[in-house]
C-alpha positions as CSV (number, residue, x, y, z in Angstrom):
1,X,-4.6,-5.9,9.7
2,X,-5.6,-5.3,13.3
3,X,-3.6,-6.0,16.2
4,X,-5.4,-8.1,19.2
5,X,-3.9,-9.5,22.1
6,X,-5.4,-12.9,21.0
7,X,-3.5,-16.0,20.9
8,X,-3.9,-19.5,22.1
9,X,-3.3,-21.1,25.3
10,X,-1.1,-24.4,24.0
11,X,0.0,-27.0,26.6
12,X,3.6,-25.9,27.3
13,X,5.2,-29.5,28.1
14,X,8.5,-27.9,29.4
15,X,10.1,-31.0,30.3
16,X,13.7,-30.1,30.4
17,X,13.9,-26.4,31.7
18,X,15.1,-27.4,34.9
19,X,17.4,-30.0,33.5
20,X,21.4,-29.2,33.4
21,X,22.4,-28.5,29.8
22,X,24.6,-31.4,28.7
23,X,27.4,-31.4,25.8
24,X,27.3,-34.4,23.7
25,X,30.7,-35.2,22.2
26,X,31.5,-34.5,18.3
27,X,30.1,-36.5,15.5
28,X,32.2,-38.4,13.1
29,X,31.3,-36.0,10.5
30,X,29.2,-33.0,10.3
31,X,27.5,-31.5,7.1
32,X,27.2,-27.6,7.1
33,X,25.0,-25.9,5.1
34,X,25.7,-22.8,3.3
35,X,22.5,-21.5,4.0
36,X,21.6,-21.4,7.6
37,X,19.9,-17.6,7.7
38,X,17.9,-15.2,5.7
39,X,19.4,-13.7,2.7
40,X,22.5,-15.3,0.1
41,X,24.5,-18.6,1.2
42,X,28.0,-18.6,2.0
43,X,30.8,-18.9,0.4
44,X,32.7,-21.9,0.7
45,X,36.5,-20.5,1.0
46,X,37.7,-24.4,1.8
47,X,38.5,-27.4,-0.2
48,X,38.4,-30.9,-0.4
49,X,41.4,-32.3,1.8
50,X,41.6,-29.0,3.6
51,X,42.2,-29.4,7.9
52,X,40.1,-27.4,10.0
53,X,40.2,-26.4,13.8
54,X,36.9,-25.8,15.8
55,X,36.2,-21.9,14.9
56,X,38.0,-22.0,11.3
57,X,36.3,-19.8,9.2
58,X,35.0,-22.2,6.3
59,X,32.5,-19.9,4.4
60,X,32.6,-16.0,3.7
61,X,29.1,-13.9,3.0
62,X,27.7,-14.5,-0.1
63,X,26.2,-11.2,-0.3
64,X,25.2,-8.2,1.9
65,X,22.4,-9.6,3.8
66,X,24.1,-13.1,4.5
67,X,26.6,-14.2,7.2
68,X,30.0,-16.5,7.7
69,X,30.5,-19.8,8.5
70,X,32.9,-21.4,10.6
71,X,34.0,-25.2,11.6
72,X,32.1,-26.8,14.6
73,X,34.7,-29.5,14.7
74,X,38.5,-30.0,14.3
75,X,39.6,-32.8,11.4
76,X,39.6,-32.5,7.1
77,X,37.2,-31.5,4.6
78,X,35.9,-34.8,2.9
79,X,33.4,-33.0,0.4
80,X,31.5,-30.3,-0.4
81,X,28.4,-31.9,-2.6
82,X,24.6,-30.2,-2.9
83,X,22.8,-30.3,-0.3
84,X,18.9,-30.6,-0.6
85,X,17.3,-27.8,2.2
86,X,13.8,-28.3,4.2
87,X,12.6,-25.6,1.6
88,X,13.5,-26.9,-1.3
89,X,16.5,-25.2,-2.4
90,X,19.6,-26.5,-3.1
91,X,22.8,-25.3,-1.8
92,X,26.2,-26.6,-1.1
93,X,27.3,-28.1,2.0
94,X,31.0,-28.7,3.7
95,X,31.4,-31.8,4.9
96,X,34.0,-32.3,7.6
97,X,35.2,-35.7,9.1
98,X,36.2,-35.3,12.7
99,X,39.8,-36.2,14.2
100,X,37.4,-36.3,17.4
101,X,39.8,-33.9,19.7
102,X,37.8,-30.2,19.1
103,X,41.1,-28.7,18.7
104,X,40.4,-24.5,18.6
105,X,41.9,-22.5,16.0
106,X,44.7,-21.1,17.7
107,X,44.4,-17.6,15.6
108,X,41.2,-16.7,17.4
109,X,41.0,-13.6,19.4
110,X,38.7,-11.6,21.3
111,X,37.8,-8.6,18.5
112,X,38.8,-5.1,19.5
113,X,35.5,-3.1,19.6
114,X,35.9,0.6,20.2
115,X,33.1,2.2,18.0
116,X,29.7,1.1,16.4
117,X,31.7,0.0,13.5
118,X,34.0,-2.3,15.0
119,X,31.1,-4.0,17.1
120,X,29.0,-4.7,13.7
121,X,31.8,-5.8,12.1
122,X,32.4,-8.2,14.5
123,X,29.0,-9.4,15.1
124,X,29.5,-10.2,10.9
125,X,32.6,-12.2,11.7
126,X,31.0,-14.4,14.8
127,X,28.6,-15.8,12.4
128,X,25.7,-14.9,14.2
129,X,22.1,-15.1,13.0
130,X,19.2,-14.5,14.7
131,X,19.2,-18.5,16.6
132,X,15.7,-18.6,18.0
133,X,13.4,-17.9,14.5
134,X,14.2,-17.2,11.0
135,X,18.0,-17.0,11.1
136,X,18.1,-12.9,10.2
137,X,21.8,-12.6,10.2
138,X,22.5,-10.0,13.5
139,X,25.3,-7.6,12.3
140,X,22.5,-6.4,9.6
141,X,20.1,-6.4,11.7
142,X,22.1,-3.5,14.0
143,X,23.5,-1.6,11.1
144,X,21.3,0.7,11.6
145,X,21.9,4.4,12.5
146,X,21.8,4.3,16.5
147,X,19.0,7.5,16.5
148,X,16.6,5.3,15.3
149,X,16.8,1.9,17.8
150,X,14.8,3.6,20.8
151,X,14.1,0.3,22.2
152,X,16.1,-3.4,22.0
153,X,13.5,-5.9,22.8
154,X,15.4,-9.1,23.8
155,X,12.9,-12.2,23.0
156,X,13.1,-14.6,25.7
157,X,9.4,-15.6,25.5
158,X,10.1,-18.9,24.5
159,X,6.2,-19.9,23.9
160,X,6.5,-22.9,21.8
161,X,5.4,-26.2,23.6
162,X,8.4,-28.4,24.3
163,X,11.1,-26.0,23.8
164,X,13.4,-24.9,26.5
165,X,16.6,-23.9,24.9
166,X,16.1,-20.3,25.5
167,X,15.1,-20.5,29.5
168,X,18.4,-22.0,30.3
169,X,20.4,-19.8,28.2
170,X,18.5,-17.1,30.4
171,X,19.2,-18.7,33.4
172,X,22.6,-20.0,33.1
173,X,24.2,-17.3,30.1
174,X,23.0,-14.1,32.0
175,X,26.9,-12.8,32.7
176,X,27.6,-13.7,28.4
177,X,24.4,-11.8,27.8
178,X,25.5,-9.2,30.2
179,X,28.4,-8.8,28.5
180,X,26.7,-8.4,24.9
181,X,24.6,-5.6,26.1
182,X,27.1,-3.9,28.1
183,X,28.6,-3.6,24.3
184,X,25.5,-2.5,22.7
185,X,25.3,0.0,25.8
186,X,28.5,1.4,24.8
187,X,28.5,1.6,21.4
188,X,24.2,1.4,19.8
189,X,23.4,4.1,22.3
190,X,20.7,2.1,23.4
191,X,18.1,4.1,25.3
192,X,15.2,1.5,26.5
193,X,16.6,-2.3,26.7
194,X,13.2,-4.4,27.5
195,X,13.2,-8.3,28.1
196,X,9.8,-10.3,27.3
197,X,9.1,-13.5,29.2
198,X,6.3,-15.7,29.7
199,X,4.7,-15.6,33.5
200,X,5.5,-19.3,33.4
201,X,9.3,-19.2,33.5
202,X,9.7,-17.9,37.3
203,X,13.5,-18.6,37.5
204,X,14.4,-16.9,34.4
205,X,12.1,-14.1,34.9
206,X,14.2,-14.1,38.5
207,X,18.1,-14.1,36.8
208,X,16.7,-11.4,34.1
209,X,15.3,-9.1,36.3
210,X,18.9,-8.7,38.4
211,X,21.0,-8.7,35.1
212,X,18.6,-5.1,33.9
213,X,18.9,-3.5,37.3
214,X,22.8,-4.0,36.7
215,X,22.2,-2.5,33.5
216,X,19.7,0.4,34.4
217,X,20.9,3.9,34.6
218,X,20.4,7.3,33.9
219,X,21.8,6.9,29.9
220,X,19.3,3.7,29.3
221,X,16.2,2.2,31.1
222,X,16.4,-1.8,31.1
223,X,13.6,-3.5,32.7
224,X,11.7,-7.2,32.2
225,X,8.2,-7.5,30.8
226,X,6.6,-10.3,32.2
227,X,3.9,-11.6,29.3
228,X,1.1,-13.7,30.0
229,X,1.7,-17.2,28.8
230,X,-0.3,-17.0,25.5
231,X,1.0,-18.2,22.1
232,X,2.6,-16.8,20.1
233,X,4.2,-13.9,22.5
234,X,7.4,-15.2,20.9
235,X,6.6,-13.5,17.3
236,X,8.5,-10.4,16.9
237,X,5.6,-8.3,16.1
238,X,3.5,-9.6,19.1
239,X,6.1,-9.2,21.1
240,X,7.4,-5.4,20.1
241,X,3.6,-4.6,20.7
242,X,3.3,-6.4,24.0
243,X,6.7,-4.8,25.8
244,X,6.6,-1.4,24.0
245,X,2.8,-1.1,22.4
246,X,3.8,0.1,19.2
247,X,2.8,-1.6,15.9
248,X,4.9,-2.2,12.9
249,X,2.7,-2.0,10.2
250,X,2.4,-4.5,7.1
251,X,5.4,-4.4,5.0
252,X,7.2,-2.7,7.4
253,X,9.8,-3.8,10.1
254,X,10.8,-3.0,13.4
255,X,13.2,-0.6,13.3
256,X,10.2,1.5,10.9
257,X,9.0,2.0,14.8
258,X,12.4,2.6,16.7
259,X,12.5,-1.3,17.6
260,X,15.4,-4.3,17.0
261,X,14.4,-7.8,18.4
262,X,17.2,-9.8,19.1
263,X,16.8,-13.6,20.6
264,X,18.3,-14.0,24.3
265,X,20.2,-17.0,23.0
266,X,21.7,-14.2,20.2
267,X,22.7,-12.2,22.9
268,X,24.9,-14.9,24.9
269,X,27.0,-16.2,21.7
270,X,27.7,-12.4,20.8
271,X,28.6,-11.8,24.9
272,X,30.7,-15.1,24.6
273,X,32.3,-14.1,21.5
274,X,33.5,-10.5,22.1
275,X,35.3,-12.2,25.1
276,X,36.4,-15.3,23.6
277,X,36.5,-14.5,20.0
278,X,35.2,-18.1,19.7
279,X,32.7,-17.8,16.7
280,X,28.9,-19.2,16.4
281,X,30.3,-23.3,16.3
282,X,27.5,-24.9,18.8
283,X,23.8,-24.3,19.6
284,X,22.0,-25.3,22.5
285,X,19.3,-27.7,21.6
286,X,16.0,-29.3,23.1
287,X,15.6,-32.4,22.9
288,X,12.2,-33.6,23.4
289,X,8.5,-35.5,22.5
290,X,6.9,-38.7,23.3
291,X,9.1,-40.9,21.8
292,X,12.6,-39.8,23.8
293,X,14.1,-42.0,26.0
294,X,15.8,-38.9,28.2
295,X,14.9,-35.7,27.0
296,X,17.0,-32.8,27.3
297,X,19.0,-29.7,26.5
298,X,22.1,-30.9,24.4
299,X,24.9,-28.2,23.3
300,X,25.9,-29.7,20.1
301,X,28.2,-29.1,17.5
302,X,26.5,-27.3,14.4
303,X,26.2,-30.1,11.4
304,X,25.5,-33.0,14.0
305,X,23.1,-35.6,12.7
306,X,19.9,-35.1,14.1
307,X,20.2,-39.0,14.3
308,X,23.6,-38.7,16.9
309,X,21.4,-36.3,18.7
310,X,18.6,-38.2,19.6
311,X,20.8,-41.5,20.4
312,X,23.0,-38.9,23.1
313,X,20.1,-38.6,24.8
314,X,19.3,-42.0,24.7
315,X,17.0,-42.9,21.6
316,X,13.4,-43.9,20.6
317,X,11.2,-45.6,24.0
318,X,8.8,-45.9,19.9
319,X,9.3,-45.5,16.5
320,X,8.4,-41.3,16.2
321,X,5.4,-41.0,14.4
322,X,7.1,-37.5,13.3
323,X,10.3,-35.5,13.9
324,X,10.6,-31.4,13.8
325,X,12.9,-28.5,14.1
326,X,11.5,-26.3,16.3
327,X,8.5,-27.2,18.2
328,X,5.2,-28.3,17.0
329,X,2.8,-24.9,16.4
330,X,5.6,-23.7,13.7
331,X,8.3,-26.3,13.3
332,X,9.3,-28.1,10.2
333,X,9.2,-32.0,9.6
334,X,13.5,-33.3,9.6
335,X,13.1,-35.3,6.2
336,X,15.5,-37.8,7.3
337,X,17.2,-37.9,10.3
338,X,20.7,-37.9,9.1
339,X,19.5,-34.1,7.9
340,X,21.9,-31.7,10.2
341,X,21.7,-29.5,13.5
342,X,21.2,-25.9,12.1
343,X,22.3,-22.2,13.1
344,X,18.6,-21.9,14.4
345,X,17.7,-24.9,15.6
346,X,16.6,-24.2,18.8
347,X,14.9,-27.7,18.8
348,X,14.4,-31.0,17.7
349,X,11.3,-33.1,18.5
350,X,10.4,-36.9,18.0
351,X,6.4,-37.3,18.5
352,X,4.4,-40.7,18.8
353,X,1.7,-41.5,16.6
354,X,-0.3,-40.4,19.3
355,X,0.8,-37.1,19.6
356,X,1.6,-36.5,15.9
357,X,-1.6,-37.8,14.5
358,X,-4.2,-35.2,12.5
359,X,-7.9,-35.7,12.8
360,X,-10.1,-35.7,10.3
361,X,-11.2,-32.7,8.8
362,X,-15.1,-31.7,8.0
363,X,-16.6,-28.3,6.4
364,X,-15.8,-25.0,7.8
365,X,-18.8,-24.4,10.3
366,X,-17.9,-20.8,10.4
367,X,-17.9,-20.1,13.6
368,X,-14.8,-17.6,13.5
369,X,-12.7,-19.1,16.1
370,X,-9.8,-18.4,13.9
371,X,-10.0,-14.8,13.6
372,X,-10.6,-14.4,17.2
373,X,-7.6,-16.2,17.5
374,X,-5.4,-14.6,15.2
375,X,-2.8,-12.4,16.7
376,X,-3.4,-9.9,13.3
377,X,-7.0,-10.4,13.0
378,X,-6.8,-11.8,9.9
379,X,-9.8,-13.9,8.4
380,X,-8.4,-17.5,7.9
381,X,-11.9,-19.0,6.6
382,X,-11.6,-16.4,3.6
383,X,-8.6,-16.4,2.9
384,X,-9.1,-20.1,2.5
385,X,-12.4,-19.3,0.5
386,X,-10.4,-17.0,-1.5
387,X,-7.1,-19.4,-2.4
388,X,-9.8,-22.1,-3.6
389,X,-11.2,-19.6,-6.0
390,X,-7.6,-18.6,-7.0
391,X,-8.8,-14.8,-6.1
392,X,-5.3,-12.9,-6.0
393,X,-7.3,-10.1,-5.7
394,X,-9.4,-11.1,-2.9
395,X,-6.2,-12.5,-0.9
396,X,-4.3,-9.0,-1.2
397,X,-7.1,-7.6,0.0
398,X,-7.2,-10.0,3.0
399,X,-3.7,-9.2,3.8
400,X,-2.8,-12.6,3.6
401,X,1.0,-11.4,3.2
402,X,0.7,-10.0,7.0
403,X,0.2,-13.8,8.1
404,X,3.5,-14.9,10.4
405,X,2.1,-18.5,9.8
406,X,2.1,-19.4,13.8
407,X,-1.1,-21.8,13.6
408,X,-3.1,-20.5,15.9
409,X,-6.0,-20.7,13.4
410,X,-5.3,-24.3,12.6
411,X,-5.1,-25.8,16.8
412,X,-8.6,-23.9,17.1
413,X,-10.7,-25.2,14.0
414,X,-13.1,-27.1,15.2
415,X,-13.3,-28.2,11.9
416,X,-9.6,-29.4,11.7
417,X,-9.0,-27.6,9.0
418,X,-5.6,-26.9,7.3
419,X,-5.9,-22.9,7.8
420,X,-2.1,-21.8,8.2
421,X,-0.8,-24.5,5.7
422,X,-3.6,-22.9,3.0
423,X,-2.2,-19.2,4.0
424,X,1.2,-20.7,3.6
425,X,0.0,-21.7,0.0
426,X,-2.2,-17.9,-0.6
427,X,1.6,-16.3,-0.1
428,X,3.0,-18.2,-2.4
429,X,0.4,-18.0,-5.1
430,X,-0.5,-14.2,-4.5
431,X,3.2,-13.5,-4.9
432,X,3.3,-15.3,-8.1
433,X,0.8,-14.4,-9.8
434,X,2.7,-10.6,-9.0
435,X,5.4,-11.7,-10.5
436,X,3.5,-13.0,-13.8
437,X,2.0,-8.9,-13.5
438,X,5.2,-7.7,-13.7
439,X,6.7,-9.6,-15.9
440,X,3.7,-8.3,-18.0
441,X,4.4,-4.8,-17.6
């Protein structure tokens, strides 16, 4: 695997980042997943009939890579059935019915953070994941030993077409991520603190750039890296290697290289928190695509129907041809649109036919436009080659495993050709047929 500073340039259609963020009112129920990061589900700690108040802890970790969960609304606890995830696993879910007033629990406080400790442990209680990708929860994420985190790179690259949630939180949230940082300052030791944005978001690059020379000083250099607008600056590889030039090698994470990415978005819940002691109960959402009648960015209650979302700002001009999470290079397909806002949803997308349709696909003409494209220089066309011959071998070899599954390789085929969904597949089959090894052994 070779890093590259390929990529490709995707249109970037970012219709609402000048648009204020507006706060839709509650549902009449939400449905909360136990599984809304990386690692085990919650635990619910409610039960049916149970009365909640926005912030009420509802979930505990299920394990020690996993994270809390608390009410986004005030009103009961109707039922807690299985809930069917995007990926196929099935978890339960709390259901609450809200009384419609977002009452806060009244025992919320801002934590008392005087050491390391104390912050972690109350970044475990906010409930905070990582809200702009994968969901990692945070507090594990900075339980590390503070000599090894040289840098914090704060990801505020936001280079997904459509999605703006991040650039206002940057714009708008500076003095909550101020305060986050100011606590990592304090208490990580941080010694570099480096911001990556895209060229193409002038006003957030503007607010950034006076909240790290508030921050700069003698202890710990803070500074924005502007990035040129190339997908996908936002993956956290790409971007540690962009702002600091080191490379985390394959099977290998950040903090391997002195690094922890956390999302901007991250940073302003935790800032918010350690002043409010108001957990992760809302997420700031785009709204966007073809077939929105007023997009926008929506603060909305975690749980919310995707459904009561897109009829707050308005509804369907069309029928959507398609609706994602996340924006279109590496979001998901909702599979009904009653299915729930999420801890990381940073978006949710309703596309036309027009601008959801696939082309036809014809043979690979191998012209290698998807390795030049690749941000790892990976070799889609044989991996692909490979997968078809059911080659575990070959794809190991291939690094297939190193794939972060952004799609470049796909939106440049020329051929059309389902690239990153058959790498997708290769993971899943290499790591199989390693399993059926070991169970050998």
């Amino acid at each position: 695997m070779a890093f590259s500073l390929h990529g490709v340039h995707v249109p970037h259609r970012k219709n609402t980042q000048d648009k204020p963020v507006m706060r839709m009112d509650p549902p009449k129920l939400v449905t909360i997943p136990m599984s809304m990061h990386i690692g085990a589900p919650a635990k619910p700690i409610v039960k049916v009939g149970d009365l909640v108040k926005v912030g009420t802890k509802i979930a505990e970790v299920g394990g020690v890579v996993s994270a809390p969960i608390h009410a986004s609304v005030s009103g009961k606890v109707t039922k807690i059935p299985d809930f069917l995830l995007s990926d196929g696993r099935t978890v339960p879910a709390i259901v609450i019915e809200s009384d419609g007033e977002m009452i806060p629990d009244e025992s919320l406080i801002p934590p008392v953070v005087d050491s390391r400790e104390s912050l972690v442990e109350a970044i475990r209680e906010s409930g905070l994941v990582g809200l702009g990708g994968a969901g990692f929860p945070t507090h594990f994420k900075l339980n590390v030993d503070p000599a090894r985190m040289e840098y914090l790179v704060i990801n505020g690259a936001e280079c997904e077409p459509y999605v703006t949630s991040d650039t206002v939180t940057m714009t708008q949230r500076a003095e909550d991520m101020k305060a986050a940082l100011e606590a990592l300052k304090a208490y990580m030791g941080l010694k570099h603190i480096i911001i990556g944005i895209e060229s193409n978001k002038k006003k957030a690059i503007t607010v950034m750039k006076e909240l790290m020379a508030s921050l700069n000083d003698t202890t710990c250099s803070a500074a924005v890296k502007v990035l040129p607008p190339v997908y996908p600056q936002g993956g956290e590889k790409v971007l540690i290697y962009h702002t600091t030039g080191r490379i985390v090698p394959a099977g290998k994470l950040p903090i391997d290289v002195g690094c922890v990415v956390i999302n901007c978005t991250t940073l302003a819940v935790l800032g918010a928190y350690l002043k409010t002691g108001m957990p992760l109960t809302e997420k700031c959402v785009t709204v966007d695509g073809g077939a929105v009648a007023n997009p926008h960015n929506v603060m909305v209650p975690i749980g919310t129907p995707v459904s009561e979302v897109f009829a707050f700002c308005g509804g369907f001009l069309t029928d959507p041809e398609k609706v994602i999470y996340g924006g279109p290079m590496m979001g998901i397909t909702v599979p009904d649109t009653s299915a729930p806002i999420l801890k990381n949803t940073n978006a949710v997308l309703a596309l036309t036919k027009k601008e959801a349709s696939l082309p036809d696909t014809t043979p690979c003409i191998r012209c290698g436009a998807c390795t030049n494209a690749c941000p790892f220089g990976l070799a889609p066309a044989s991996i692909a080659k490979a997968y078809n011959a059911k080659d575990a071998e070959k794809l190991e070899d291939l690094s297939v495993t190193a794939c972060m599954e952004c799609g470049c390789c796909s939106f440049v085929c020329p051929a059309n050709r389902p690239l990153v969904q058959t790498n997708k597949l290769s993971k899943v089959f290499l790591r199989e047929e390693k399993a059926k090894e070991a169970n050998k052994a």
